[in-house]
PDB file as gemmi writes it, atoms N, CA and C in Angstrom:
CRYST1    1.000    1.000    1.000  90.00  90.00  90.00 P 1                      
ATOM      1  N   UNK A   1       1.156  -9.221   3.960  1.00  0.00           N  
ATOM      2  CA  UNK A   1       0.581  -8.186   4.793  1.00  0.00           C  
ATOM      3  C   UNK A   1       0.995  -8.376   6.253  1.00  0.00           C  
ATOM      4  N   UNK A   2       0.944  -9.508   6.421  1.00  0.00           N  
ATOM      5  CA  UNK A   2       1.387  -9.775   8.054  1.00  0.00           C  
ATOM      6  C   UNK A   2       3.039  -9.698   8.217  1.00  0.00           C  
ATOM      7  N   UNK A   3       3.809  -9.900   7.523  1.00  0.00           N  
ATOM      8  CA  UNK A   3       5.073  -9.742   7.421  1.00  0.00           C  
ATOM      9  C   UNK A   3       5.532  -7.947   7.759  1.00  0.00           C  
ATOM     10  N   UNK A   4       4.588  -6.990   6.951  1.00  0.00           N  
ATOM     11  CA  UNK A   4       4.607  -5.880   6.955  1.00  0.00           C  
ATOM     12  C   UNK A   4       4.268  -4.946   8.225  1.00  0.00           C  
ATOM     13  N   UNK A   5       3.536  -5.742   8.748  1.00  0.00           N  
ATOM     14  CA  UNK A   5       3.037  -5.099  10.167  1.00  0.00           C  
ATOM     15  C   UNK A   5       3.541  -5.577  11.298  1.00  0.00           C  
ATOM     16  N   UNK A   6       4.227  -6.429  10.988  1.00  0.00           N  
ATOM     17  CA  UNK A   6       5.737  -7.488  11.905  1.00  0.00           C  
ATOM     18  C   UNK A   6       6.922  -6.487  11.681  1.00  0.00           C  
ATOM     19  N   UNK A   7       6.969  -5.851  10.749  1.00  0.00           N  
ATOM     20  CA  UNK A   7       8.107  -5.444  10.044  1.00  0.00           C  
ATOM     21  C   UNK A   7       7.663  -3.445  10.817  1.00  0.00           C  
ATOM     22  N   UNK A   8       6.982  -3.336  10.485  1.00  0.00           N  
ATOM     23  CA  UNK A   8       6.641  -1.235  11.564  1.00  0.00           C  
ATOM     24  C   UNK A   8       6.607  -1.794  13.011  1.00  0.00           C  
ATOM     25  N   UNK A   9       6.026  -3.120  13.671  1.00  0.00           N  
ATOM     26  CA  UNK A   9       6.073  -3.318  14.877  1.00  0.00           C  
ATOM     27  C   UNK A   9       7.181  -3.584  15.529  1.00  0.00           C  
ATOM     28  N   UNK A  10       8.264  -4.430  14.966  1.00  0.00           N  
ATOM     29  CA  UNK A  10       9.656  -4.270  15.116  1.00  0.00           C  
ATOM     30  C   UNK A  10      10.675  -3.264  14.750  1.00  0.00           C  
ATOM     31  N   UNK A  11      10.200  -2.209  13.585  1.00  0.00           N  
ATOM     32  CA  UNK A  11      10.865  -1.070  13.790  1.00  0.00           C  
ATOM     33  C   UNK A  11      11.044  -0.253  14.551  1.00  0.00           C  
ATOM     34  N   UNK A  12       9.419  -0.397  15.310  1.00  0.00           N  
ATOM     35  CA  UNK A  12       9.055   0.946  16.346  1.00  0.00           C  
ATOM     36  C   UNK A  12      10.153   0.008  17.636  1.00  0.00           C  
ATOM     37  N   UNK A  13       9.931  -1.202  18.339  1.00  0.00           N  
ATOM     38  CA  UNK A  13      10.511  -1.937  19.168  1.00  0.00           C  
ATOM     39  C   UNK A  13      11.854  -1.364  19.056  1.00  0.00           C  
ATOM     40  N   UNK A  14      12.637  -1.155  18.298  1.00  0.00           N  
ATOM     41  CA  UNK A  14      14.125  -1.384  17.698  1.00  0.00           C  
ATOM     42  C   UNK A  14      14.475  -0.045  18.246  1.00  0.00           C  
ATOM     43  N   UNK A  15      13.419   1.331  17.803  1.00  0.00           N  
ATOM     44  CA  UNK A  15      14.108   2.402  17.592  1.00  0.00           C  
ATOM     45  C   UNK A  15      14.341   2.998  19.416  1.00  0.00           C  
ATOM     46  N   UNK A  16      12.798   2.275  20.150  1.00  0.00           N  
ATOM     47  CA  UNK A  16      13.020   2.535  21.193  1.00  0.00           C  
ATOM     48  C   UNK A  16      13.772   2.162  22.119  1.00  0.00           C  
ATOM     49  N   UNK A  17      14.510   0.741  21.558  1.00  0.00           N  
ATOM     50  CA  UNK A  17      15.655  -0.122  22.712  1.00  0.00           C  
ATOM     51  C   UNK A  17      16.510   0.687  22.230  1.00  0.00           C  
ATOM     52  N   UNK A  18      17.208   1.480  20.552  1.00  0.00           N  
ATOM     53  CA  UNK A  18      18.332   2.093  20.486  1.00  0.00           C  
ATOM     54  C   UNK A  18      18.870   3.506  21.120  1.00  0.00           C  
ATOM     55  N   UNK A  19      18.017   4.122  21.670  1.00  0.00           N  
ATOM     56  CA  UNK A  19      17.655   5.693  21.741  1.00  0.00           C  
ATOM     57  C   UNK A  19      17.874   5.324  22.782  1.00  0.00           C  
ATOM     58  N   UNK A  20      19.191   6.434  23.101  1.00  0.00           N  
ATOM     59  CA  UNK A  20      20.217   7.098  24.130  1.00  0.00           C  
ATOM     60  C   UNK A  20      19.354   8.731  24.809  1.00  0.00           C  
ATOM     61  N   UNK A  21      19.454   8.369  26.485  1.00  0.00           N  
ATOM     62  CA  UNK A  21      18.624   9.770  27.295  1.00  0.00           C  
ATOM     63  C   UNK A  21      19.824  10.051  27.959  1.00  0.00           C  
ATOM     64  N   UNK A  22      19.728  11.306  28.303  1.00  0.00           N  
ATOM     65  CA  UNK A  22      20.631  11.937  29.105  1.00  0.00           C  
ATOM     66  C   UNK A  22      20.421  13.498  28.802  1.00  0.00           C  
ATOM     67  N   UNK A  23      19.755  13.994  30.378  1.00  0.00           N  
ATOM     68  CA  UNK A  23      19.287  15.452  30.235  1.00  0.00           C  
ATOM     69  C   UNK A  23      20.276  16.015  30.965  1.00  0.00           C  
ATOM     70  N   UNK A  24      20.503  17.457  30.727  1.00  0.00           N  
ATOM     71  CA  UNK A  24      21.491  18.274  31.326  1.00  0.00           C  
ATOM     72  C   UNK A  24      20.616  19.724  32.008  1.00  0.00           C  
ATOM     73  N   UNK A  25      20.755  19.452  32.782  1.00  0.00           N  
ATOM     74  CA  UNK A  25      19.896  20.762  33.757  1.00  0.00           C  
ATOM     75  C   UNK A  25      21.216  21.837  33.545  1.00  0.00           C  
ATOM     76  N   UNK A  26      20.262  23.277  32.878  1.00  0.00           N  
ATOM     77  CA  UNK A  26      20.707  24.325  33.014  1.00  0.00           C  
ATOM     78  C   UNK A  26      20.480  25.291  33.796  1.00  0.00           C  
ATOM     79  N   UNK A  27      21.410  25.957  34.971  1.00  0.00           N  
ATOM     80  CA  UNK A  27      20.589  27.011  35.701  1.00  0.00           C  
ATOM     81  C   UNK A  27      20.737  28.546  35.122  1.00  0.00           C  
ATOM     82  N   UNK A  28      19.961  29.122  34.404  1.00  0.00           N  
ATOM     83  CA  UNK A  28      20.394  30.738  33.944  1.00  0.00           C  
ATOM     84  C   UNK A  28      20.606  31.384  35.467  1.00  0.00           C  
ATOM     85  N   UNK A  29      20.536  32.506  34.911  1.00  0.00           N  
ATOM     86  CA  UNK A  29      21.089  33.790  36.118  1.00  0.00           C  
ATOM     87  C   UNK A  29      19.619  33.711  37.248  1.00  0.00           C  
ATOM     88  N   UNK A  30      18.200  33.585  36.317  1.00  0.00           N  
ATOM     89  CA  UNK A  30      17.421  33.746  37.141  1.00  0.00           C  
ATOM     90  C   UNK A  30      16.725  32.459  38.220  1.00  0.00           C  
ATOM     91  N   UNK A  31      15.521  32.330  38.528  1.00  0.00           N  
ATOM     92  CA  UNK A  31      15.565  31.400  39.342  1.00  0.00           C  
ATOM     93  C   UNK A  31      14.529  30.135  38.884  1.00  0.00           C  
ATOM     94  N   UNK A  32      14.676  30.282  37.881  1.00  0.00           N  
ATOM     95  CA  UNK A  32      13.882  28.600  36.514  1.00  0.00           C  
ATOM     96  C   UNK A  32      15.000  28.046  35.960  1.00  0.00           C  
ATOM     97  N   UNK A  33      14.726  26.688  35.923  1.00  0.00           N  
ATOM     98  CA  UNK A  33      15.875  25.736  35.169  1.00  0.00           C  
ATOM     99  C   UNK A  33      15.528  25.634  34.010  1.00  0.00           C  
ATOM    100  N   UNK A  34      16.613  24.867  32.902  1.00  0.00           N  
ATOM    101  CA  UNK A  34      16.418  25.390  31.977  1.00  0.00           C  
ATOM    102  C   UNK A  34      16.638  23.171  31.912  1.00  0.00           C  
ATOM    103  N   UNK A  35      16.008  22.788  30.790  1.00  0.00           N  
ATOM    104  CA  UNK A  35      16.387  21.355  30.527  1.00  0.00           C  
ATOM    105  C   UNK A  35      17.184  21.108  28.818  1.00  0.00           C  
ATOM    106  N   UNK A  36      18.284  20.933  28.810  1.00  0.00           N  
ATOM    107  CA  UNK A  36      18.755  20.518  27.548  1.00  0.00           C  
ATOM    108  C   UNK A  36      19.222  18.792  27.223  1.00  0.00           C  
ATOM    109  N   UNK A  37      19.444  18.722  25.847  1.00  0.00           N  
ATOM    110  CA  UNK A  37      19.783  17.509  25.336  1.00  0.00           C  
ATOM    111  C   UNK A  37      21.029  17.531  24.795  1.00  0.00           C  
ATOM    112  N   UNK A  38      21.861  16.361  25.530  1.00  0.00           N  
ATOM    113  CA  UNK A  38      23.618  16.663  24.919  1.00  0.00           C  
ATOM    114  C   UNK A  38      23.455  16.294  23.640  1.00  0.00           C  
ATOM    115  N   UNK A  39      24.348  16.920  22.833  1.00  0.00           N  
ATOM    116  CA  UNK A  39      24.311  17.783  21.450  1.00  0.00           C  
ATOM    117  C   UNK A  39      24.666  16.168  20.886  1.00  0.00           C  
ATOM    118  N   UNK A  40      26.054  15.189  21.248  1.00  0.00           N  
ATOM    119  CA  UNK A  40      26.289  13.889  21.026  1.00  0.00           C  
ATOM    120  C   UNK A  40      24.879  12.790  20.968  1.00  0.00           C  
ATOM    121  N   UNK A  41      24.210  12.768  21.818  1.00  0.00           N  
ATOM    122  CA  UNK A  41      22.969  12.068  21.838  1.00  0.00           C  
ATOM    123  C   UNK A  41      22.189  12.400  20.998  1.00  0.00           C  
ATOM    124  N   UNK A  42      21.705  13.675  20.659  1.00  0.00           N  
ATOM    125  CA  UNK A  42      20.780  14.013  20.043  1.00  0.00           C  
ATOM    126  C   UNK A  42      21.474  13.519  18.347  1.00  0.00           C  
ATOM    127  N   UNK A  43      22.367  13.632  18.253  1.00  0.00           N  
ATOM    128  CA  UNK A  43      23.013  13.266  16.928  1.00  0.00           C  
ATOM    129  C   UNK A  43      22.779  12.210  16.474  1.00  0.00           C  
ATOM    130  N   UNK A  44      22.997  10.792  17.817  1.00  0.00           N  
ATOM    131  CA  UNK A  44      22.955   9.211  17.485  1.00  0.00           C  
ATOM    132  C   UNK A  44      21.257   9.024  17.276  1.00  0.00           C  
ATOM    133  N   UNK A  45      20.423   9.985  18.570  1.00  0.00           N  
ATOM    134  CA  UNK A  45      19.135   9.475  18.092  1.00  0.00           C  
ATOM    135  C   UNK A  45      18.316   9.965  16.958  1.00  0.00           C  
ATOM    136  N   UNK A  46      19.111  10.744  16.122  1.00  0.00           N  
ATOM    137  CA  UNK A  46      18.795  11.085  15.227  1.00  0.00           C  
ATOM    138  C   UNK A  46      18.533  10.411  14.261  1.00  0.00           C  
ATOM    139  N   UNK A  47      19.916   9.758  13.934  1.00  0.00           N  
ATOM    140  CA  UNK A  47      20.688   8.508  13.597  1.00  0.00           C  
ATOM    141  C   UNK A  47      19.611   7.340  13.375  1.00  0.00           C  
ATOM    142  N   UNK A  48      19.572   6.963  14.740  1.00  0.00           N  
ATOM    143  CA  UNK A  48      18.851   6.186  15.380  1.00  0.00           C  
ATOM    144  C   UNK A  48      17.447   5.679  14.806  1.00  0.00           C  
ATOM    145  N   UNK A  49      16.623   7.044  14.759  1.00  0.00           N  
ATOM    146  CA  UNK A  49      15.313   7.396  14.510  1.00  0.00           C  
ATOM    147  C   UNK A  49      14.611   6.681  13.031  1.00  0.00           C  
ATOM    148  N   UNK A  50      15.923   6.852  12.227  1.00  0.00           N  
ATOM    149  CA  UNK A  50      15.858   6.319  11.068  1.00  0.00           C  
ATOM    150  C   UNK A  50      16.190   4.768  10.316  1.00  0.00           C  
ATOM    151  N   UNK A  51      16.342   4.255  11.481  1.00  0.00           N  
ATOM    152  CA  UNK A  51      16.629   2.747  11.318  1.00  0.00           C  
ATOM    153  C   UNK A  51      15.580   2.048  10.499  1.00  0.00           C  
ATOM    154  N   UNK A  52      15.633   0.829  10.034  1.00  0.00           N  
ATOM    155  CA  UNK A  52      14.569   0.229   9.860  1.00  0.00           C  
ATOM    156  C   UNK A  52      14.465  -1.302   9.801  1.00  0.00           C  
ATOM    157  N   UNK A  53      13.674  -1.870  10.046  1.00  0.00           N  
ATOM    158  CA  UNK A  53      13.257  -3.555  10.326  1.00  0.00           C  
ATOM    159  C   UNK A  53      13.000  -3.871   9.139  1.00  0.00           C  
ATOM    160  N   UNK A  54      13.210  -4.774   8.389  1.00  0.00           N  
ATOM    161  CA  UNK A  54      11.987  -5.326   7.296  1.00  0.00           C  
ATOM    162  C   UNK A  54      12.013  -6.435   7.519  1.00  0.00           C  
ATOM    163  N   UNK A  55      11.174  -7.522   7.786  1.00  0.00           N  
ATOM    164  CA  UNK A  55      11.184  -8.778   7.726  1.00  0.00           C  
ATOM    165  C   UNK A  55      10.550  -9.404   7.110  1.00  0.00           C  
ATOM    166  N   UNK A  56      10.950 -10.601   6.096  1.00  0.00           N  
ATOM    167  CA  UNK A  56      10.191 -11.108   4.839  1.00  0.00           C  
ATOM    168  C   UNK A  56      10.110 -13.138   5.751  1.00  0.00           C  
ATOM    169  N   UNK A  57       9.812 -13.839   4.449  1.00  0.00           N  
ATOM    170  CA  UNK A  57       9.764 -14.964   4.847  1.00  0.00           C  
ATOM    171  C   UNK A  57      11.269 -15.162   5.472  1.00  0.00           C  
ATOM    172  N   UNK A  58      12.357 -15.102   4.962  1.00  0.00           N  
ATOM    173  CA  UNK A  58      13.587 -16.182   4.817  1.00  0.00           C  
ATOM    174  C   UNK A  58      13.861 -15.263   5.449  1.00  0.00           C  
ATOM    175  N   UNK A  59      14.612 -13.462   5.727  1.00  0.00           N  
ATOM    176  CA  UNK A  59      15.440 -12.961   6.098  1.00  0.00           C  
ATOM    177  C   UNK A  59      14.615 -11.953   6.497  1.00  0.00           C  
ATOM    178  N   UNK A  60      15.847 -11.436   7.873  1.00  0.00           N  
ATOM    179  CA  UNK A  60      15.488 -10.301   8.184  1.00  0.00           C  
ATOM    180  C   UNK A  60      16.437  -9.114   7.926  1.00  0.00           C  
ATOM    181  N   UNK A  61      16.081  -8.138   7.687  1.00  0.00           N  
ATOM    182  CA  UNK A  61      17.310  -6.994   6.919  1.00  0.00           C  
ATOM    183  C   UNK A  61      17.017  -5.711   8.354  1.00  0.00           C  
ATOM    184  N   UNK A  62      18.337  -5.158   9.088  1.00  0.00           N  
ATOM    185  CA  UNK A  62      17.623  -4.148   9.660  1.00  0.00           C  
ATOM    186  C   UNK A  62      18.508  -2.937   9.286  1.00  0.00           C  
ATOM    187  N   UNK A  63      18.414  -2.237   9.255  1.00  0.00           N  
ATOM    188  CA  UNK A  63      19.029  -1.150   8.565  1.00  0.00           C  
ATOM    189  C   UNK A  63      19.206   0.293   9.529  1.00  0.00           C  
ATOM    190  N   UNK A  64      20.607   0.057   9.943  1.00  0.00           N  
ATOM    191  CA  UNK A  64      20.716   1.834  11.112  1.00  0.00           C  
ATOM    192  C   UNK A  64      21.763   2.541  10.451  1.00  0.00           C  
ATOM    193  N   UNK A  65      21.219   3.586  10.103  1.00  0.00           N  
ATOM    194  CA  UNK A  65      22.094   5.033   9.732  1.00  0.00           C  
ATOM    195  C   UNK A  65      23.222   5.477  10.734  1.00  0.00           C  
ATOM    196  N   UNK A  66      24.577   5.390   9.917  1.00  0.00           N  
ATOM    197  CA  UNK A  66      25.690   6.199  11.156  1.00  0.00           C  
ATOM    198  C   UNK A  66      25.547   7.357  11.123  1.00  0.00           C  
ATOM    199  N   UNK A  67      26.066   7.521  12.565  1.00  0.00           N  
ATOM    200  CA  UNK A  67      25.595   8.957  13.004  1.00  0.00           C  
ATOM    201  C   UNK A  67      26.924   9.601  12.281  1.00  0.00           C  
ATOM    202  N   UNK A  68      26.668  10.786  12.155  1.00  0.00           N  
ATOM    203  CA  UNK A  68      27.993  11.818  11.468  1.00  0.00           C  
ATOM    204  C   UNK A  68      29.140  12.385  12.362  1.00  0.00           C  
ATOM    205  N   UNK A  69      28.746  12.558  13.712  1.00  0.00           N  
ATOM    206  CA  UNK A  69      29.555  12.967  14.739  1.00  0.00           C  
ATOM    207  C   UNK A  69      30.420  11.407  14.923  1.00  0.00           C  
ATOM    208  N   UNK A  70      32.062  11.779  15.207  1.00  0.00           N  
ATOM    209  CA  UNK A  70      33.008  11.025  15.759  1.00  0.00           C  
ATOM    210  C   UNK A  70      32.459  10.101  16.871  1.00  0.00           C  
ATOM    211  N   UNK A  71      32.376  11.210  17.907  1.00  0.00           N  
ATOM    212  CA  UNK A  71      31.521  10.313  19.557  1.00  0.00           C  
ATOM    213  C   UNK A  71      30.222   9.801  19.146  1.00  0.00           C  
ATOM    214  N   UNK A  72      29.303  10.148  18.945  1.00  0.00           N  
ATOM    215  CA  UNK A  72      28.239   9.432  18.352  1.00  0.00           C  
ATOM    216  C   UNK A  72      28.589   8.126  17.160  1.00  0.00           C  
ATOM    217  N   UNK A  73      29.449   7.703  16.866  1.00  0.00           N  
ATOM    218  CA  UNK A  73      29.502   6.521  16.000  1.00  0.00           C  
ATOM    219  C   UNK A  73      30.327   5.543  17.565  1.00  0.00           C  
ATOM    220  N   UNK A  74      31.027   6.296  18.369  1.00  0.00           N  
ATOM    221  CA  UNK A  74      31.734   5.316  19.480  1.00  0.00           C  
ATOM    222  C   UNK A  74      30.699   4.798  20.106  1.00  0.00           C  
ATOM    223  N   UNK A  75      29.759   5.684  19.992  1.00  0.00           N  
ATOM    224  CA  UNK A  75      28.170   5.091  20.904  1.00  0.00           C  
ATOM    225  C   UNK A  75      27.934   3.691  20.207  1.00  0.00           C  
ATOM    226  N   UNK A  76      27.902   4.322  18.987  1.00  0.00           N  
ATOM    227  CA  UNK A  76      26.596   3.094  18.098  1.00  0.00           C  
ATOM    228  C   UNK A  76      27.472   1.917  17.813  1.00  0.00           C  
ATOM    229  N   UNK A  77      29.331   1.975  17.990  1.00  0.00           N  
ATOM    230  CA  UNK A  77      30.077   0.609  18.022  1.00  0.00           C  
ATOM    231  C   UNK A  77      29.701   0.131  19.033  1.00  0.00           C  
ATOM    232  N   UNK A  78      30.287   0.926  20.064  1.00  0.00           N  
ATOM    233  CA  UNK A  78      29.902   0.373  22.217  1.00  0.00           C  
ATOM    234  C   UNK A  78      28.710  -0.644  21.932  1.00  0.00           C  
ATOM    235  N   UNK A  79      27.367   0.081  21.362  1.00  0.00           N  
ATOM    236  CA  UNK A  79      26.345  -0.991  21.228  1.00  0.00           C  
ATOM    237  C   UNK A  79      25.967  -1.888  20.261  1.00  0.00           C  
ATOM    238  N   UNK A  80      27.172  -2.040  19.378  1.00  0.00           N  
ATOM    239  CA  UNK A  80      27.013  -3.096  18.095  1.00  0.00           C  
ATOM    240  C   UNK A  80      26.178  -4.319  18.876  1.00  0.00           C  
ATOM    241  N   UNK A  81      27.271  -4.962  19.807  1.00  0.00           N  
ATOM    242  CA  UNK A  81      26.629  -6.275  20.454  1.00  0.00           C  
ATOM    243  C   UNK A  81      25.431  -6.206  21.154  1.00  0.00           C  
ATOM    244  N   UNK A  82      25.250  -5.428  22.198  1.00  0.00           N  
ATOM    245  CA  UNK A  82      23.642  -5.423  22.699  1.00  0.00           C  
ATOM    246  C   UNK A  82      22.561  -5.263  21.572  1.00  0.00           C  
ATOM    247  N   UNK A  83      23.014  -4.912  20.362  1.00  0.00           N  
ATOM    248  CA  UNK A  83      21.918  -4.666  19.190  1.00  0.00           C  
ATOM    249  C   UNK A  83      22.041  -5.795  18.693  1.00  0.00           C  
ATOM    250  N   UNK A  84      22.924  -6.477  18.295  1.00  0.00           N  
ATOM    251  CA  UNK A  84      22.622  -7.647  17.831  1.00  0.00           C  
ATOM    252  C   UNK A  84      21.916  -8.930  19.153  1.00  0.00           C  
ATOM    253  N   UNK A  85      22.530  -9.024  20.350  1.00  0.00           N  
ATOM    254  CA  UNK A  85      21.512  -9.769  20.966  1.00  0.00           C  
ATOM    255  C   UNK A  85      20.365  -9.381  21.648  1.00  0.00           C  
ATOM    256  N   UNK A  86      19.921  -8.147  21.449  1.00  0.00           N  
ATOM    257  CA  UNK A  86      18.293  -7.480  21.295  1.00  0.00           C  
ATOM    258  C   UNK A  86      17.907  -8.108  20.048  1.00  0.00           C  
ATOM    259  N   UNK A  87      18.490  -7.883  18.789  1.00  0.00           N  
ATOM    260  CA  UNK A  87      17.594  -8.999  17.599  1.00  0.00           C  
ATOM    261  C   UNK A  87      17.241 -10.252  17.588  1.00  0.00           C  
ATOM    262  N   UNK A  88      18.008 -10.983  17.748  1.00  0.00           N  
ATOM    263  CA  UNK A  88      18.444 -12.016  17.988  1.00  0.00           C  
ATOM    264  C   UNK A  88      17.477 -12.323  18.682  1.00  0.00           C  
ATOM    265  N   UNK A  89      17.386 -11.943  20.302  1.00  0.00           N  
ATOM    266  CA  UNK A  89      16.734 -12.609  21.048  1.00  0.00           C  
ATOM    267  C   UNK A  89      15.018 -12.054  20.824  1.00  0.00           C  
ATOM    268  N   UNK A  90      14.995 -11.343  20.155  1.00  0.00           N  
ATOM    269  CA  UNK A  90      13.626 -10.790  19.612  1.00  0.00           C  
ATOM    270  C   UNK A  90      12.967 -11.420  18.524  1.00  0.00           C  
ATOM    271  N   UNK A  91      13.897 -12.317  17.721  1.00  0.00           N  
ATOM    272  CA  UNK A  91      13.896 -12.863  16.444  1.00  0.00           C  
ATOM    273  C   UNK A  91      14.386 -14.380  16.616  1.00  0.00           C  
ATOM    274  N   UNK A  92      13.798 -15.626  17.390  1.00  0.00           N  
ATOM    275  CA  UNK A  92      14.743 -16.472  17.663  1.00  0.00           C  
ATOM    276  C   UNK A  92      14.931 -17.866  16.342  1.00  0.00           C  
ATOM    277  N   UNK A  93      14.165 -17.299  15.631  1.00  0.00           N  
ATOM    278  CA  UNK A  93      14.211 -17.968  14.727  1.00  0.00           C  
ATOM    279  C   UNK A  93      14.833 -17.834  13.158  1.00  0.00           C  
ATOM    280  N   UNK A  94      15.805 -17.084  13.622  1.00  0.00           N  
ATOM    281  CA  UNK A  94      16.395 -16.413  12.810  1.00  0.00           C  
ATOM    282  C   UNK A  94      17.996 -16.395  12.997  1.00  0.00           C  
ATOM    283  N   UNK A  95      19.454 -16.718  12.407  1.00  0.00           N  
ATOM    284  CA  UNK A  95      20.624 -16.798  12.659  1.00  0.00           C  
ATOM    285  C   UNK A  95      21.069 -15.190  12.259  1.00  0.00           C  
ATOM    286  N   UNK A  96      21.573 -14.460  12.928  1.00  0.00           N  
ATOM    287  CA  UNK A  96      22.239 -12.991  12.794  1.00  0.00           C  
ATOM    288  C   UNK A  96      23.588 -12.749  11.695  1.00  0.00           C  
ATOM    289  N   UNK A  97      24.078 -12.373  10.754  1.00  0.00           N  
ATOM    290  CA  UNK A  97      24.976 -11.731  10.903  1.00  0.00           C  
ATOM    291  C   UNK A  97      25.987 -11.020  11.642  1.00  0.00           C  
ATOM    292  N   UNK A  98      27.137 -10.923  11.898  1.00  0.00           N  
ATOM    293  CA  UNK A  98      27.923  -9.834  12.541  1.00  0.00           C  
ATOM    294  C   UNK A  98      27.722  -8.387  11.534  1.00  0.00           C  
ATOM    295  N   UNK A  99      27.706  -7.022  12.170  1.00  0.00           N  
ATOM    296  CA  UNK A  99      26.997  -6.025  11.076  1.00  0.00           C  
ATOM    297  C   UNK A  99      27.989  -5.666   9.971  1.00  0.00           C  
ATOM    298  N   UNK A 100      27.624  -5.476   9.101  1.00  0.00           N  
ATOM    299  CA  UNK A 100      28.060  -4.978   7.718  1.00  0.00           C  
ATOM    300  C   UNK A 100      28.321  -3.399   7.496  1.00  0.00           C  
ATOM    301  N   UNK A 101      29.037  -2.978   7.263  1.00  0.00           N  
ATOM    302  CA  UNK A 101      29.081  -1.361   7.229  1.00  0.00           C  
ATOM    303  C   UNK A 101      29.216  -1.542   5.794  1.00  0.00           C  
ATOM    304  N   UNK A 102      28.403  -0.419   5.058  1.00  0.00           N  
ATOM    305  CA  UNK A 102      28.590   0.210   3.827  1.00  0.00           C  
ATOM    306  C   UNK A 102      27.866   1.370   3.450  1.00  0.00           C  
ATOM    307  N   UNK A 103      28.948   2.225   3.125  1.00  0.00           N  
ATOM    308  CA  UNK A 103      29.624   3.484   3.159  1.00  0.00           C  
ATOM    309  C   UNK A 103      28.521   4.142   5.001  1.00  0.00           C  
ATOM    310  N   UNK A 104      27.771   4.586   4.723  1.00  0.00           N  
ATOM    311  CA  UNK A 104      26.847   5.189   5.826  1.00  0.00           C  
ATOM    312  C   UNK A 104      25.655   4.401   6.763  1.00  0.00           C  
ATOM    313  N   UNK A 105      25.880   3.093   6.074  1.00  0.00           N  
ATOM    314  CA  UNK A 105      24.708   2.620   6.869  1.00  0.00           C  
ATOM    315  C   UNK A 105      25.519   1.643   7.300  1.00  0.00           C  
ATOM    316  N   UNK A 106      24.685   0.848   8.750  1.00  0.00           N  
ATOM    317  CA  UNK A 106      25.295  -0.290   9.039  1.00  0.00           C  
ATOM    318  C   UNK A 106      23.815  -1.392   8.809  1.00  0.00           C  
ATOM    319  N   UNK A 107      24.208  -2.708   8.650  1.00  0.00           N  
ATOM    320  CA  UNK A 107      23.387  -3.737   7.940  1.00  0.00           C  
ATOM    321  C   UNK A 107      23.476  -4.572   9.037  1.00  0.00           C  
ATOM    322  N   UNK A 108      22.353  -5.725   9.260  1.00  0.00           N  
ATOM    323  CA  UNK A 108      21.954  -6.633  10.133  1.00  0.00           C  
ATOM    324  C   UNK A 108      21.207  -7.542   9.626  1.00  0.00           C  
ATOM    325  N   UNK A 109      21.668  -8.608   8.944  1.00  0.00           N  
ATOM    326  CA  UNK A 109      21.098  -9.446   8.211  1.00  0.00           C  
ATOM    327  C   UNK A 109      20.861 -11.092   8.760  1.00  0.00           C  
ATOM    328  N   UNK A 110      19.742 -11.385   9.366  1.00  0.00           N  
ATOM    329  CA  UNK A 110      19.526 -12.309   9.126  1.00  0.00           C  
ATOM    330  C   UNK A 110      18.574 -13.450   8.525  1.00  0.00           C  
ATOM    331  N   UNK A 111      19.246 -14.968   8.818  1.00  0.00           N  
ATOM    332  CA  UNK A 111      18.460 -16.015   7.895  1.00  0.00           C  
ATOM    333  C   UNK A 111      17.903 -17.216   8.652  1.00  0.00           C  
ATOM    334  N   UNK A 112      16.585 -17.736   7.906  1.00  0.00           N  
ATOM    335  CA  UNK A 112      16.024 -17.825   8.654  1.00  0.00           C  
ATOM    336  C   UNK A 112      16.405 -19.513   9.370  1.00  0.00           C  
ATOM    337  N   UNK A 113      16.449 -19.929   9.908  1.00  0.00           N  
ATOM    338  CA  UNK A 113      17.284 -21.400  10.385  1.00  0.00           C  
ATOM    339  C   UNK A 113      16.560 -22.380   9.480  1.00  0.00           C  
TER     340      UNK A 113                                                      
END                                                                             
């Protein structure tokens, strides 16, 4: 039970260090702005949103969905490494993997020292 609530408390942690902001002010013809979300971002945090932590005794498994857009996967390589030493240093008792890709997801596995 405590593993499990280690495991949604580090998911929620995870999803919010991964999630990319960047607003784009629109001005229409009249005189109110308009606020949008670049179409690339919204893709990765989509992505993103769906990650997940599980952490048991021995290992930790974290699990992030690639995004489908081209530029949105350059994002989520760019931050392979800051994601792994955000785990890592969140998890210090634990040795990391380098990530695993298979087919759509990427994998983050580690064990426990």
């Amino acid at each position: 039970m405590l593993n499990y609530l280690k495991s949604i408390f580090a998911t929620v942690r995870f999803r919010q260090f991964a999630r990319q902001n960047e607003r784009i002010n629109k001005t229409p013809t009249d005189t109110s702005t308009q606020i949008s979300v670049n179409p690339i971002f919204r893709d990765f945090n989509r992505a993103v949103g769906k990650s997940v932590v599980d952490i048991t005794r021995q290992k930790i498994f974290v699990y992030i969905k690639i995004p489908r857009s081209q530029q949105s996967q350059k994002i989520l390589k760019d931050m392979e490494a800051m994601i792994k030493e955000e785990i890592s240093s969140r998890n210090p008792d634990y040795y990391f993997s380098s990530p695993e890709r298979f087919k759509n997801h990427l994998w983050f596995i580690g064990t426990k020292r």
